[in-house]
TORZA-499461 format. One record per atom (N, C-alpha, C, CB): residue in three letters; x negated, y negated, z negated; atom name. Coordinates in Angstrom, 3 decimals. Glycine has a CB too. Layout:
PT nuvo       px       py       pz nuvex
PT  ala        X        Y        Z    CA
...
//
This chain:
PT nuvo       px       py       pz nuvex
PT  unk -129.437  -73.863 -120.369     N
PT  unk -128.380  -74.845 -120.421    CA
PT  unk -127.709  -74.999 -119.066     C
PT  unk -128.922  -76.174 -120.895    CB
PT  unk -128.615  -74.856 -118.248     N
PT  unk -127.794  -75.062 -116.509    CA
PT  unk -127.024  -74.070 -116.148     C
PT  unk -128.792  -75.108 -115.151    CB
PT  unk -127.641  -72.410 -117.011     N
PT  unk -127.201  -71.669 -116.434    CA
PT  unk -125.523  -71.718 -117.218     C
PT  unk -128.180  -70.457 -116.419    CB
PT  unk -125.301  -71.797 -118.326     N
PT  unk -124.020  -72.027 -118.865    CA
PT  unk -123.282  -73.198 -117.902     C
PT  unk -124.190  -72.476 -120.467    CB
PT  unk -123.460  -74.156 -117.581     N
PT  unk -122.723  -75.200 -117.072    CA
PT  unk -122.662  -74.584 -115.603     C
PT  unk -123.415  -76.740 -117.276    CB
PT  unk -123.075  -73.858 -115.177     N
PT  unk -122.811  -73.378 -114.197    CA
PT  unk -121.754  -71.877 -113.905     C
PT  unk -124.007  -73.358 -113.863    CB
PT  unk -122.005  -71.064 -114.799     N
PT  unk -120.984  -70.461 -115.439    CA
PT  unk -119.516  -70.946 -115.972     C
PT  unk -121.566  -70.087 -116.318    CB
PT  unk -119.593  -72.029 -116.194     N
PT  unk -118.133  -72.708 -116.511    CA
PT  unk -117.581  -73.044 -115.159     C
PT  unk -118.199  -74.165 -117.489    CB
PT  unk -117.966  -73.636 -114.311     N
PT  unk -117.917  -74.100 -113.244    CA
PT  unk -117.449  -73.205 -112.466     C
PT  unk -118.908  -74.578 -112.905    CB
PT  unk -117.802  -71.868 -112.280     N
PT  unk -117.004  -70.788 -111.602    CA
PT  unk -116.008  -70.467 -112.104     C
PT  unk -117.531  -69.721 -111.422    CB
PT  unk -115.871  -69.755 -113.090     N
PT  unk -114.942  -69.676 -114.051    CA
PT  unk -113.488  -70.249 -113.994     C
PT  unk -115.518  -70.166 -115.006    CB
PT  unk -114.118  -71.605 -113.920     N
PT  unk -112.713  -72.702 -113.281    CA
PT  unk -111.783  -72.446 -112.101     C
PT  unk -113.268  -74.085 -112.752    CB
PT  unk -112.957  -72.493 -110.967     N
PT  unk -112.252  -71.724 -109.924    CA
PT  unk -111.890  -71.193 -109.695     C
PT  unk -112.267  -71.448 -109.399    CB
PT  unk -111.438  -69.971 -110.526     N
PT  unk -110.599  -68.788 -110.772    CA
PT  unk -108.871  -69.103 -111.144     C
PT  unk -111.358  -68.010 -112.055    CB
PT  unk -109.542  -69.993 -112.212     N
PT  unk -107.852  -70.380 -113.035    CA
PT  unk -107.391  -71.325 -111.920     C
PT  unk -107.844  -71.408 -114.930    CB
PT  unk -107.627  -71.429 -110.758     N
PT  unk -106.945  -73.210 -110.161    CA
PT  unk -106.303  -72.494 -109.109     C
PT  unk -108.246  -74.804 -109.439    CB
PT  unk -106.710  -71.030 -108.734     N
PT  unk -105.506  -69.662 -107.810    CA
PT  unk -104.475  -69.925 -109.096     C
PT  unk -106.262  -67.286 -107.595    CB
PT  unk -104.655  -69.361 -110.020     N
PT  unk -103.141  -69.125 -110.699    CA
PT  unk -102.709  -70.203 -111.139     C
PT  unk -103.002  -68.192 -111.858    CB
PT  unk -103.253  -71.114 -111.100     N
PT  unk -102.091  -73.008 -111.243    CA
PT  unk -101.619  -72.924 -109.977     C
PT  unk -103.076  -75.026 -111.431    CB
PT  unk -102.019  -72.804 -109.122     N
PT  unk -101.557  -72.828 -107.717    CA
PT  unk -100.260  -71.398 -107.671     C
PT  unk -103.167  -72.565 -106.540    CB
PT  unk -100.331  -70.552 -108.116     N
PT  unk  -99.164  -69.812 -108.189    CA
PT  unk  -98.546  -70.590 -108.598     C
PT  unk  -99.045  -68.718 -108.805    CB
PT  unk  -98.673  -70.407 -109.557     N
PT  unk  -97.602  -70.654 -111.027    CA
PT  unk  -97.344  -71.877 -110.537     C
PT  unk  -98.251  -70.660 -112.854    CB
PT  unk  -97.409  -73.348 -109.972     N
PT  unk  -96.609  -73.995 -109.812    CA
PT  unk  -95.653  -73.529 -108.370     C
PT  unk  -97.257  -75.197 -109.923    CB
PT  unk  -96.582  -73.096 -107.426     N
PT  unk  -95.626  -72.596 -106.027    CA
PT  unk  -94.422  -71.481 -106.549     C
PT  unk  -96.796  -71.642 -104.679    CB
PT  unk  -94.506  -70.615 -107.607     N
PT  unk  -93.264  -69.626 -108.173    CA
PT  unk  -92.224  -70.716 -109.558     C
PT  unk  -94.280  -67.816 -109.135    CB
PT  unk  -93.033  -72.091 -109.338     N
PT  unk  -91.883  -72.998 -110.362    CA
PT  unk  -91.077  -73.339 -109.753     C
PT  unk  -92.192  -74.218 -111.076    CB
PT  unk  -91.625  -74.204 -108.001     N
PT  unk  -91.458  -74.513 -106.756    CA
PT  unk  -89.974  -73.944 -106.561     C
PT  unk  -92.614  -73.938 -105.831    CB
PT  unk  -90.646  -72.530 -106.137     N
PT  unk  -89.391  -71.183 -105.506    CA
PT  unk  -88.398  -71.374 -106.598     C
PT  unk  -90.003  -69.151 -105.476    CB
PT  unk  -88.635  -71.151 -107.835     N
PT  unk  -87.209  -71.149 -108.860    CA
PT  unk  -86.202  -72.436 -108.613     C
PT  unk  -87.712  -71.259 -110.647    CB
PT  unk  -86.913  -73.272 -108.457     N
PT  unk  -86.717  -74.785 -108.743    CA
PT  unk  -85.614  -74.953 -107.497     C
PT  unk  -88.329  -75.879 -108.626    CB
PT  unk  -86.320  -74.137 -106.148     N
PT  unk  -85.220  -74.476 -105.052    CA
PT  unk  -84.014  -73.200 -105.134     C
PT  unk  -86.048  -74.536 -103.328    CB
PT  unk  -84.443  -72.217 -105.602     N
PT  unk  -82.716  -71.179 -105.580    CA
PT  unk  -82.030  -71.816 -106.935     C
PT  unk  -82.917  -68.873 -105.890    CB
PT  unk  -82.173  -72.255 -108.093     N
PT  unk  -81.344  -72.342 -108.952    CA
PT  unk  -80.922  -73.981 -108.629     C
PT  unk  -81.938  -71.873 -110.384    CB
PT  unk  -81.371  -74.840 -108.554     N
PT  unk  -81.076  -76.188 -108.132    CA
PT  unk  -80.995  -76.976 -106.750     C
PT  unk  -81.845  -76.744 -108.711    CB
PT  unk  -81.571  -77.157 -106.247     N
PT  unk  -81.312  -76.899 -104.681    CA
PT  unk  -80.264  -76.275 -103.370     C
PT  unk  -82.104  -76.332 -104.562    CB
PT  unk  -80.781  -75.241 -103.915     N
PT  unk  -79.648  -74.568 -102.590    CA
PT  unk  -78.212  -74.273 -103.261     C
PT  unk  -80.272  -72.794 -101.844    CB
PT  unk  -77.911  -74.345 -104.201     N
PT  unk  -76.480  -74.569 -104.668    CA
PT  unk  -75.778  -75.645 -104.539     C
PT  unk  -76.357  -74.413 -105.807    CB
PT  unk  -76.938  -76.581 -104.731     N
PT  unk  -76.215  -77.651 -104.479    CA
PT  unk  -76.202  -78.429 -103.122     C
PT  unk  -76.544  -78.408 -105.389    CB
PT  unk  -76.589  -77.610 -102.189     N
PT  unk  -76.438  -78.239 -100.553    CA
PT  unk  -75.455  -76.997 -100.571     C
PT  unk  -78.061  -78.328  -99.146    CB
PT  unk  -75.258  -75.592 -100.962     N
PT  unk  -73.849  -74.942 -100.618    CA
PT  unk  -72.518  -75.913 -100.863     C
PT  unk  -73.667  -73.581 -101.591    CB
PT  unk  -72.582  -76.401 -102.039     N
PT  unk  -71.232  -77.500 -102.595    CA
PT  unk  -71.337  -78.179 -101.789     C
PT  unk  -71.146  -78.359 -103.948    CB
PT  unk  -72.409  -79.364 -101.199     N
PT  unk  -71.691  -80.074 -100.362    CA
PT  unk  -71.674  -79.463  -98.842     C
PT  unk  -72.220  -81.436 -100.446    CB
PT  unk  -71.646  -78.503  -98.643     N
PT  unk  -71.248  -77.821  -97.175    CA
PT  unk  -70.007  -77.711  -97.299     C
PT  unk  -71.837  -76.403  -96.740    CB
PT  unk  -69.362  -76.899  -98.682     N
PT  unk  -68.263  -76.594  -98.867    CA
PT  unk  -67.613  -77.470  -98.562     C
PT  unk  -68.031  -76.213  -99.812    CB
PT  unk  -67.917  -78.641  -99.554     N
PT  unk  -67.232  -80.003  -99.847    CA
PT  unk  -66.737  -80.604  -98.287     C
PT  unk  -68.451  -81.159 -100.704    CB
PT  unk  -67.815  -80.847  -97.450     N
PT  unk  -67.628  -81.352  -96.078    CA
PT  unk  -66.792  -80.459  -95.359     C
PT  unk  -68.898  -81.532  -95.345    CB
PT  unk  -66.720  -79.098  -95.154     N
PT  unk  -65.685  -78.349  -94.455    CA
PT  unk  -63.869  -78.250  -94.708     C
PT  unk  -66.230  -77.085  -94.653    CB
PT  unk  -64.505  -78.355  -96.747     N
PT  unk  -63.282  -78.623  -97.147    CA
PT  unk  -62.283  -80.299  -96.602     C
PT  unk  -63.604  -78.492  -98.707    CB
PT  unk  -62.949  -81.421  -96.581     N
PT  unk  -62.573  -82.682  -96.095    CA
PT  unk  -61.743  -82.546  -94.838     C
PT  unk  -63.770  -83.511  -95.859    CB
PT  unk  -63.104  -81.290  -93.824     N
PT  unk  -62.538  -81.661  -92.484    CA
PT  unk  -61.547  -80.402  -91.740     C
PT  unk  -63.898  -82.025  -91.495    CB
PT  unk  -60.705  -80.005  -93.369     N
PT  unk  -59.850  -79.014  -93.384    CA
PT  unk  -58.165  -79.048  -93.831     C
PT  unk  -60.534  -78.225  -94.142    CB
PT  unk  -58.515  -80.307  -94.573     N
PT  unk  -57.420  -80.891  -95.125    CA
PT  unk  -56.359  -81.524  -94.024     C
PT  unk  -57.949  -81.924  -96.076    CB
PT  unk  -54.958  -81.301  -94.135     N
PT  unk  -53.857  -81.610  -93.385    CA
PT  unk  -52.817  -82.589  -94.182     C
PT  unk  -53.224  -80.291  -92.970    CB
PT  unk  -51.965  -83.308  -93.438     N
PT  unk  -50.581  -83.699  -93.631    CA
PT  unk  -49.789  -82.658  -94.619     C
PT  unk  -49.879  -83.776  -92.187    CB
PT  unk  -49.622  -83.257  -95.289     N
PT  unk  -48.765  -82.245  -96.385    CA
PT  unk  -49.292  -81.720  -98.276     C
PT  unk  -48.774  -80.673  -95.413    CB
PT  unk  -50.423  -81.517  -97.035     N
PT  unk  -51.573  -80.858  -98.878    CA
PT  unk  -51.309  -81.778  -99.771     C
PT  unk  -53.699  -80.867  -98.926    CB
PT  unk  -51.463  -80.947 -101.082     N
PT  unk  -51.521  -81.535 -102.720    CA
PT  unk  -52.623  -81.221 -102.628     C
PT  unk  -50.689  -80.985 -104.089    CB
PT  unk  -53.524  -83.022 -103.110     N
PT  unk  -55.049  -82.852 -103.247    CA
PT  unk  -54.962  -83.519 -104.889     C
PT  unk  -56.179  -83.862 -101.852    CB
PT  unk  -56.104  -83.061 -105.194     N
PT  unk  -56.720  -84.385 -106.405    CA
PT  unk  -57.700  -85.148 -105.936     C
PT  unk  -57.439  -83.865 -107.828    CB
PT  unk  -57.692  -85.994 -106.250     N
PT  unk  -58.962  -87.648 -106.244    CA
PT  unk  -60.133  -86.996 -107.272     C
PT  unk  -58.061  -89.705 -107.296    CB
PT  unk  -61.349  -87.286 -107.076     N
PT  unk  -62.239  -87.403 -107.984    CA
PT  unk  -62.098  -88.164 -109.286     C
PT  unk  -63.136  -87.808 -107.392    CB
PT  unk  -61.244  -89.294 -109.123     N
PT  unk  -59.999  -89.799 -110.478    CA
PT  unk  -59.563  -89.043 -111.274     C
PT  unk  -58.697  -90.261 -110.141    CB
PT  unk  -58.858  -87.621 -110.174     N
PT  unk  -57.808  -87.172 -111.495    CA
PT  unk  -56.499  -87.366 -111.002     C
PT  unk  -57.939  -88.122 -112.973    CB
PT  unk  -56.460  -88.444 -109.682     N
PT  unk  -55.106  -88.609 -109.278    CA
PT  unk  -54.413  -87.766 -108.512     C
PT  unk  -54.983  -89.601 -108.729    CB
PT  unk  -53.599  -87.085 -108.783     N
PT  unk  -52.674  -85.549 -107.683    CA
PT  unk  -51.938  -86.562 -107.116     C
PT  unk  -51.389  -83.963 -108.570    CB
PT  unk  -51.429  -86.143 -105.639     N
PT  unk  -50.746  -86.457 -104.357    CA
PT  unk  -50.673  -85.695 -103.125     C
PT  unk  -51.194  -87.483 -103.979    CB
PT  unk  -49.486  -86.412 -102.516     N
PT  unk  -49.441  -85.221 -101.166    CA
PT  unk  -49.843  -85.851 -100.121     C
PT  unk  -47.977  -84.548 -100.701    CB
PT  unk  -50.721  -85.806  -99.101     N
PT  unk  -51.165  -86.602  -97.882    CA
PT  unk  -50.094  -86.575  -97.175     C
PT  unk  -52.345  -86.124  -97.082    CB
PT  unk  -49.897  -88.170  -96.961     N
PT  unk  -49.136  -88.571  -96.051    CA
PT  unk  -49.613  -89.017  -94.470     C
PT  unk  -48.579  -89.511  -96.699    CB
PT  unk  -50.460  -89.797  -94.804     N
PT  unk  -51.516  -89.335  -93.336    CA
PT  unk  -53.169  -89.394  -93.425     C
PT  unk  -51.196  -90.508  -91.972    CB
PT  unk  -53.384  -89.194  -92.428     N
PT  unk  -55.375  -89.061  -92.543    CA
PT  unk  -55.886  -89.692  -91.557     C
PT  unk  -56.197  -87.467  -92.369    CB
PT  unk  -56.686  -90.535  -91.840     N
PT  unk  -57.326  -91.157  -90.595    CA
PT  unk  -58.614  -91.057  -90.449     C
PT  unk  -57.118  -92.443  -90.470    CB
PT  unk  -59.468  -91.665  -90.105     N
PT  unk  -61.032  -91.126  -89.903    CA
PT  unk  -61.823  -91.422  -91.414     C
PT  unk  -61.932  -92.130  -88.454    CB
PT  unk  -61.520  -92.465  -92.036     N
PT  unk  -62.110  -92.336  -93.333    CA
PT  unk  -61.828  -92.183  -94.442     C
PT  unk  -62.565  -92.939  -93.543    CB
PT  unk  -60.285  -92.456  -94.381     N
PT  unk  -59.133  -92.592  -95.301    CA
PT  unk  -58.037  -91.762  -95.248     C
PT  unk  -58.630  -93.741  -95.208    CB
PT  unk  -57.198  -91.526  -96.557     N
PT  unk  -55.949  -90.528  -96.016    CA
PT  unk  -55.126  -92.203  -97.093     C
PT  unk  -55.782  -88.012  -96.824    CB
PT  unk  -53.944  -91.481  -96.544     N
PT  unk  -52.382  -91.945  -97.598    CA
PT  unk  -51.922  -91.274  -98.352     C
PT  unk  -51.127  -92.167  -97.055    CB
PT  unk  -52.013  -91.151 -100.037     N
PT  unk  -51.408  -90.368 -100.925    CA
PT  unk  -49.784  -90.533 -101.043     C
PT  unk  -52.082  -90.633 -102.165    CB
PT  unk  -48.990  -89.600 -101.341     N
PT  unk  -47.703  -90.424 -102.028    CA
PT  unk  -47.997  -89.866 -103.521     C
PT  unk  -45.873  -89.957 -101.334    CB
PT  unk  -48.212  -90.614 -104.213     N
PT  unk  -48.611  -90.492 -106.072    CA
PT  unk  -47.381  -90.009 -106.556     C
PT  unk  -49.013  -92.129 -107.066    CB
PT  unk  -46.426  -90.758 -106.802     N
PT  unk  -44.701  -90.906 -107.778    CA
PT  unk  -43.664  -91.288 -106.652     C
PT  unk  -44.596  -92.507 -109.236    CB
PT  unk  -42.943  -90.590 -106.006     N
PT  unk  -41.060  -91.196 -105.527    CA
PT  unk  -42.165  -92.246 -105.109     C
PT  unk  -39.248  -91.740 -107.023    CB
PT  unk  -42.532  -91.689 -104.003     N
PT  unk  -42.431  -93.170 -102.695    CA
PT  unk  -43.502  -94.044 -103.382     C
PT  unk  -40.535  -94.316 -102.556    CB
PT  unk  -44.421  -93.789 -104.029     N
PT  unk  -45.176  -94.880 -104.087    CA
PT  unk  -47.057  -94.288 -103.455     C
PT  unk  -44.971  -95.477 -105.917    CB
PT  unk  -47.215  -95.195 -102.583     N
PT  unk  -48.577  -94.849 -101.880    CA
PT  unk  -49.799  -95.396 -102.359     C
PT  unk  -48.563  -95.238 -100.541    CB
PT  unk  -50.982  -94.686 -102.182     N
PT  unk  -52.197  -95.371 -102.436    CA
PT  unk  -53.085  -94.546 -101.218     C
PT  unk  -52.772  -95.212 -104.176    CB
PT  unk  -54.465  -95.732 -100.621     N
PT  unk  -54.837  -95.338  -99.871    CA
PT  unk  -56.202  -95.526 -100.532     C
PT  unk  -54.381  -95.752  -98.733    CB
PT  unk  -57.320  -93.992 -100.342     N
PT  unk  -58.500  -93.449 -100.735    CA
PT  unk  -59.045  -93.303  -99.682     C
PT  unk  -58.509  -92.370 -101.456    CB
PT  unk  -60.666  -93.197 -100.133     N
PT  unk  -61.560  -92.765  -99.152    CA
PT  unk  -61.052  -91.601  -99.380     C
PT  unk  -63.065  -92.978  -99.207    CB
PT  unk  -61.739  -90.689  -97.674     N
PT  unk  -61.685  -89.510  -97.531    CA
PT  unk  -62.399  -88.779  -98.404     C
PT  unk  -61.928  -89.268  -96.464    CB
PT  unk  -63.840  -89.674  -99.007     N
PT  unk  -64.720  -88.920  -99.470    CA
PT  unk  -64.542  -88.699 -101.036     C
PT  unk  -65.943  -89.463  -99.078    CB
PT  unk  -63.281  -89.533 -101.463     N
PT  unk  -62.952  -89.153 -103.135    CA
PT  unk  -61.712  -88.363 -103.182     C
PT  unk  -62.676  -90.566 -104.182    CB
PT  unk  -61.531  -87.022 -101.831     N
PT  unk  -60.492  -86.039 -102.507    CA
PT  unk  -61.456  -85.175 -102.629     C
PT  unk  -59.112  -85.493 -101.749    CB
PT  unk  -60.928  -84.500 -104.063     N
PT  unk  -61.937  -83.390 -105.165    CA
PT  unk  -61.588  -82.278 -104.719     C
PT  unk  -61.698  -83.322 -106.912    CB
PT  unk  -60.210  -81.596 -104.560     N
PT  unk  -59.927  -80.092 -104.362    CA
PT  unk  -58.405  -80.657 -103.911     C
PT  unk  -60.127  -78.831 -105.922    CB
PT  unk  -58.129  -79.108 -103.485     N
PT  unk  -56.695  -79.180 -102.882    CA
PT  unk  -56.074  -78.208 -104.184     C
PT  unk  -56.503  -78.439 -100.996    CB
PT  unk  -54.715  -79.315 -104.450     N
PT  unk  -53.689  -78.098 -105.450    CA
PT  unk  -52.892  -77.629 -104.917     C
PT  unk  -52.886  -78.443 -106.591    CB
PT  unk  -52.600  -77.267 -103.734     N
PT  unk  -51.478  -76.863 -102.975    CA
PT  unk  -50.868  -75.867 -103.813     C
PT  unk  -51.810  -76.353 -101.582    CB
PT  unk  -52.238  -74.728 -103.423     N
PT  unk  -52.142  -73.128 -104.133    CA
PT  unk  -51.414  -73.181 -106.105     C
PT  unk  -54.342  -72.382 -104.151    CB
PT  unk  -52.174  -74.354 -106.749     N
PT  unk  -52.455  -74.496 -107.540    CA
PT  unk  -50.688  -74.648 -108.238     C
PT  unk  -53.584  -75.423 -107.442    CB
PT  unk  -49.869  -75.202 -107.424     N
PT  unk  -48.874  -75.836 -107.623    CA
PT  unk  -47.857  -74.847 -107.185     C
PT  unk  -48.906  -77.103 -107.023    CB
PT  unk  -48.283  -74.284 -106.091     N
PT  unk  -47.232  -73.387 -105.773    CA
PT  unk  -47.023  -72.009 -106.436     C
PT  unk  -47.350  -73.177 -104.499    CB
PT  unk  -48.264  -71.399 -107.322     N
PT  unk  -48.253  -70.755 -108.279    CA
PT  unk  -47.732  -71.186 -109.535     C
PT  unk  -49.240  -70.438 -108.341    CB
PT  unk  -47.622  -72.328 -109.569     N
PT  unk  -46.598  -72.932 -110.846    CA
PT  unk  -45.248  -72.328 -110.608     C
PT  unk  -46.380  -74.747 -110.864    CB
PT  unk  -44.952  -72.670 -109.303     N
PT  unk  -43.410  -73.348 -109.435    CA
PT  unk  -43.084  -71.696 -108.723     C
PT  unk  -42.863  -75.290 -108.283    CB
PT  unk  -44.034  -70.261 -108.771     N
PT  unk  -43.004  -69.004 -108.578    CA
PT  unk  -43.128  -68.727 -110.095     C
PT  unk  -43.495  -67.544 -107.391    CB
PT  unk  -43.427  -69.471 -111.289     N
PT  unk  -43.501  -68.723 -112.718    CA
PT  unk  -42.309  -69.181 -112.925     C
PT  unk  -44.660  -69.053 -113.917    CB
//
């Protein structure tokens, strides 16, 4: 009887290397598919912010398109419609349509 309960007992110690993989290779997946993509976006995101000029057609995380009228350290000035302004954080412009717009308007 001891000698079986002792036999199990090793046994164990075998399988607790490959839990120990198998969670350290869940680990590794876990940081290239979720993780490091998503610290690339906000690298992007931050270079993109501190790239943006006077002039650009951005969108808001809203949805709202405008052309920066000015930028200040946390905030820019949209013009939305004919002269009408709204002022956003820096940190809710989504993308720039500059490109986006100016490929409209050579079709």
């Amino acid at each position: 009887m001891q000698t079986f309960i002792l036999l199990q007992a090793s046994n164990g110690g075998g399988g607790a290397w490959g839990n120990l993989i198998l969670f350290g290779g869940i680990a590794i997946i876990f940081y290239f598919f979720m993780l490091r993509p998503q610290q690339k976006k906000q690298k992007d995101q931050k270079n993109f912010l501190g790239s943006i000029k006077k002039g650009d057609v951005v969108v808001t995380v809203g949805g709202i398109h405008g052309k920066i009228l000015t930028i200040e350290e946390d905030y820019v000035v949209l013009e939305v419609d004919k002269g009408a302004k709204i002022k956003f954080e820096k940190s809710s412009i989504s993308l720039e349509a500059s490109k986006k717009y100016a490929e409209k308007s050579k079709s």
